[in-house]
LOKE-89000 format. One line per 10 residues: number of its first residue (from 0); for each residue x, y, z of C-alpha. Coordinates in steps of 0.25 Angstrom, whole numbers. Each point is the difference from the previous one (the first is absolute). Layout:
REM LOKE-89000
NUM> X Y Z; ...
REM end
This chain:
REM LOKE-89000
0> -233 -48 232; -13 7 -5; -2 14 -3; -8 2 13; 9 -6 10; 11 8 -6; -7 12 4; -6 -5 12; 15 -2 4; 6 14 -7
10> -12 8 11; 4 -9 11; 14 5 -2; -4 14 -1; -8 0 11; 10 -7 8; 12 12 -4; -12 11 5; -2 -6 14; 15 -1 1
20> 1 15 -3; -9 3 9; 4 -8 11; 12 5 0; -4 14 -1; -7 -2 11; 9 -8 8; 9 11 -3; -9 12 6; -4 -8 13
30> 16 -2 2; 2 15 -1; -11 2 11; 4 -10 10; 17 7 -1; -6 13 1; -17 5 0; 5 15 -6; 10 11 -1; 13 1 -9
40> 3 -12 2; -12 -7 -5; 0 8 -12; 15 -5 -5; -3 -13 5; -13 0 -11; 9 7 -10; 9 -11 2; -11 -11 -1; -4 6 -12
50> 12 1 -8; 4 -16 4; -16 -4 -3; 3 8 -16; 11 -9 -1; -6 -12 0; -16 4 -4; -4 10 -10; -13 4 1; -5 0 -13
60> -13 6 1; 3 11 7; 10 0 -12; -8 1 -9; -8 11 7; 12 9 -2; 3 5 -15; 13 1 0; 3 -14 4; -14 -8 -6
70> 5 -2 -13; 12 -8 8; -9 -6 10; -8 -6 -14; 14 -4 -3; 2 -9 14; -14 -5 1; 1 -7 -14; 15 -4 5; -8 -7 10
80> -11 -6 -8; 11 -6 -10; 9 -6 12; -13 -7 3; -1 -7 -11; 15 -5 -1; 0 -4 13; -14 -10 -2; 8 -2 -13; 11 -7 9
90> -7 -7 7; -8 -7 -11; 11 -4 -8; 12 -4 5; 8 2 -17; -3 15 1; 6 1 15; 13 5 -5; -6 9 -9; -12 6 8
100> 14 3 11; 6 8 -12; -13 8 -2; -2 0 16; 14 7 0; -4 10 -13; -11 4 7; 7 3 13; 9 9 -7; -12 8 -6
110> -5 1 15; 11 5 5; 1 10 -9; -12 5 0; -2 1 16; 13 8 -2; -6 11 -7; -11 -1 9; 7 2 12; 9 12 -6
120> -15 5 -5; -5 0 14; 13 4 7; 0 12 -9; -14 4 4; 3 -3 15; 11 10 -1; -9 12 -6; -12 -3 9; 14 4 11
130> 5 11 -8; -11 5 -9; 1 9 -12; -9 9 4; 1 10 11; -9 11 6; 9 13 5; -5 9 8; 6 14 6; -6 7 8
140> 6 14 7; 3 -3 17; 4 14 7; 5 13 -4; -12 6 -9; 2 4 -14; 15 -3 1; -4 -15 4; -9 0 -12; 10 4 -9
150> 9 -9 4; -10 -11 0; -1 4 -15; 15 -2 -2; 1 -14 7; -12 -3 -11; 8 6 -12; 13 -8 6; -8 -12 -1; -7 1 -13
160> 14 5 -9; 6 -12 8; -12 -10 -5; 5 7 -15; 14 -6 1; -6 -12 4; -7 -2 -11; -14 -1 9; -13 6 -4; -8 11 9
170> -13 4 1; -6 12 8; -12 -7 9; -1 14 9; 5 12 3; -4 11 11; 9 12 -1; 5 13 9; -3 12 -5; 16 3 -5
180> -1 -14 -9; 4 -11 11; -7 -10 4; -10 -2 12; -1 -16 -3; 2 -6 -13; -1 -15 -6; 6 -6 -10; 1 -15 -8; 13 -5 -4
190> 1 -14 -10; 13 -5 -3; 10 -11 2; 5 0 13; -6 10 5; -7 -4 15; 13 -6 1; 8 12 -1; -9 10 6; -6 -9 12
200> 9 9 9; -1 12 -3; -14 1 9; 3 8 13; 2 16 3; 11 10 -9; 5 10 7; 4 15 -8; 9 10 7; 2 12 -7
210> -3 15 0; -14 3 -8; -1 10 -10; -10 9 9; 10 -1 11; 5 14 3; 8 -3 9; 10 -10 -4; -5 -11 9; 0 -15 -4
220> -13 -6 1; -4 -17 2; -11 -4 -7; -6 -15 -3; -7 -9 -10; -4 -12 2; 1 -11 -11; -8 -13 0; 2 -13 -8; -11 -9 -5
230> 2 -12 -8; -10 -3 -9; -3 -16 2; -7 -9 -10; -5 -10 10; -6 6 12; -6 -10 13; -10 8 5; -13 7 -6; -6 14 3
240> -15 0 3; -7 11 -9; -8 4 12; 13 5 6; 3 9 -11; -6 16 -2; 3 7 -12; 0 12 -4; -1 8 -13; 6 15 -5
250> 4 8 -13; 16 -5 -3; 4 13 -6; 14 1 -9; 3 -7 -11; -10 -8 -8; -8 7 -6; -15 5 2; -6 -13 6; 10 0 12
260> -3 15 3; -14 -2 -1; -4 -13 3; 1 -8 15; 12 -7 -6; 9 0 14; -3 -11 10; 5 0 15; -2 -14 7; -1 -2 15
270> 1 -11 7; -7 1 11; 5 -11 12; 13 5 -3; -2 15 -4; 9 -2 -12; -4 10 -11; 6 0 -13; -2 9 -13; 2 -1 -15
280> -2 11 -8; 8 -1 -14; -8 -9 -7; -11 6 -11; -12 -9 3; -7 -3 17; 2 -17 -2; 15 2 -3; 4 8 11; -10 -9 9
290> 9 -12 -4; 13 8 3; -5 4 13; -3 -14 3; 13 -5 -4; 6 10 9; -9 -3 11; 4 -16 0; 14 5 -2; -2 8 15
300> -8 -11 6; 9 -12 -4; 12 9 5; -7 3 14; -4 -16 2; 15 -3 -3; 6 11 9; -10 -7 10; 6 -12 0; 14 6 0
310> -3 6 13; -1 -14 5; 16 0 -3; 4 13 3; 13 -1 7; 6 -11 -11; -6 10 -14; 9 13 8; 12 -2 -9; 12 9 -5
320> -12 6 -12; -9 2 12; -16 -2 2; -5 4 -15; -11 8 8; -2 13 -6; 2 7 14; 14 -4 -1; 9 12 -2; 9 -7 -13
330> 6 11 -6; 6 14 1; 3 10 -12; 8 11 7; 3 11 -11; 10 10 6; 10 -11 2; -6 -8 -13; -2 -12 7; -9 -12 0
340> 2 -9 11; -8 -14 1; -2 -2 16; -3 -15 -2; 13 -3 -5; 7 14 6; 5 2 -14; 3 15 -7; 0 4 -15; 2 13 -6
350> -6 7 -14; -15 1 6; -2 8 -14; 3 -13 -8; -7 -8 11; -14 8 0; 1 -1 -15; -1 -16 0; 16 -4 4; -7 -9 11
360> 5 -12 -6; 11 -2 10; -5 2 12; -11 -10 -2; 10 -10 -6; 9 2 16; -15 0 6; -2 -15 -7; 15 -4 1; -1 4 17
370> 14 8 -4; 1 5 15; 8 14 1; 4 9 13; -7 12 0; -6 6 13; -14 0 2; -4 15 -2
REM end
């Protein structure tokens, strides 16, 4: 057989596997459309589809377009140049059938291998675009004036000795403070293992009761502050439109020397369709804390589409950890009786001293678990 009917042959083949692919992912989506047009339904249909069409078709240029599996998409597409060739070995000569079946065998051992790796490669990064690594928490102080504030401040203190234990890195992105040191709003980045998927429910409304220290008369006081949870995602499926968008520009002030205290450094972005604003303050230079505003603003946006479509499912998201909307009243740190009780899953712990100074750990770990207890709602 000459050279060029070889090849002629080896690009029919090809070209045969690719309309097969595509075939069936076609086939596949137009099934999905026909059992349901949209909804949840639809959705873990196609994630179904998807996982069944991976089994039996990688898609090796898209492969390659990622870095951390091209190398092994290189890998697979000479795996499939080389069983190619043994199988038009085969069939030309019918002495080197039992060995081209040897080689045949070789080769399908390397594949599976490789799609092995693969497939944990892309589980892996299926499971962090879910739970990212990187979070945005924001507290802000609800009512009750400065004591809400200051309270605010130690929700954000709980938080970041907490994120210390953890191991977790955190980064001041703003911060607007009462006049006795507590905090108005304030902002912060997290990055660690883990960490969306321990802090996802922390979002809703903490209730303080106590007695401030300007009340005279010995009264307990409830004050609120509101947290906020915002996973920092890799892939995002929608883009914002820079005419949307006004920015805004000030002196940072505090730490970092000269050029923040002088210089415009401070961004503040507003989206205007939505009248989302976000700020970022701490970095030294105007283009790094543009980006972080922009981080954080397609932090917002991306949570708000999803809490959309949520909606949509209302009734079947209402669970035993609630809503995960920052409206919801989660918590309740009552000081003369040095308690904290969890009102999602009506569960009480003591020592809000240890607590506030970042012994959080096992409260979120009965918030994950869904470890139901029996408390009264207050």
């Amino acid at each position: 057989m000459s050279d060029e009917r070889s090849k002629s042959k080896l690009l029919c083949f090809y070209s045969s596997l690719a309309k097969a692919r595509t075939a069936v992912a076609s086939e596949g989506e137009q099934a999905v459309g026909a059992i349901c047009d949209s909804g949840k339904y639809a959705c873990i249909l196609r994630k179904l589809f998807q996982v069944i069409f991976n089994l039996y078709f990688m898609d090796i240029e898209e492969l390659k377009k990622n870095h951390n599996t091209s190398y092994l998409a290189s890998l697979l597409e000479a795996l499939d140049k080389k069983e190619a060739e043994v199988r038009e070995m085969m069939g030309g000569d019918d002495d080197l059938h039992e060995l081209a079946s040897q080689e045949l065998k070789t080769l399908q051992e390397e594949r599976n291998g490789i799609e092995k790796q693969i497939q944990e490669i892309l589980d892996k990064e299926k499971e962090e675009e879910e739970f990212p690594n990187e979070i945005i928490l924001e507290v802000r102080a609800g009512a009750g004036g400065d004591e809400a504030s200051l309270f605010a401040w130690e929700v954000a203190h709980m938080y970041e000795k907490f994120a210390e234990v953890k191991g977790w890195q955190w980064r001041v992105n703003y911060e607007s403070k009462s006049d006795l040191g507590g905090f108005k709003e304030a902002s912060f980045e997290i990055k660690g293992k883990d960490v969306y998927r321990l802090m996802r429910y922390e979002t809703g409304v903490h209730r303080v009761q106590r007695i401030p220290a300007t009340e005279k008369n010995g009264r307990v006081h409830t004050s609120t502050a509101s947290v906020a949870i915002l996973p920092i995602k890799k892939k995002i499926n929608f883009q914002i439109n820079p005419a949307d968008l006004e920015m805004e520009y000030s002196r940072s002030g505090g730490k970092g020397g000269q050029n923040v205290n002088k210089v415009e450094t401070a961004v503040r972005l507003i989206h205007k369709p939505t009248g989302i604003d976000v700020r970022s303050t701490n970095e030294r230079s105007q283009l790094a804390n543009r980006e972080n505003a922009m981080t954080i603003l397609t932090a917002k946006l991306q949570l708000l589409k999803e809490e959309e479509e949520a909606k949509k499912y209302a009734g079947e998201r209402k669970g035993q950890i609630g809503t995960g909307d920052r409206s919801e009243k989660i918590r309740t740190y009552n000081f003369p009786q040095d308690r904290l009780t969890d009102h999602r899953i009506k569960k009480s712990w003591h020592n809000l001293p240890k607590i506030l100074e970042g012994g959080v750990g096992e409260i979120i770990d009965s918030i994950q678990s869904g470890d139901m207890g029996d408390e009264e709602e207050e």
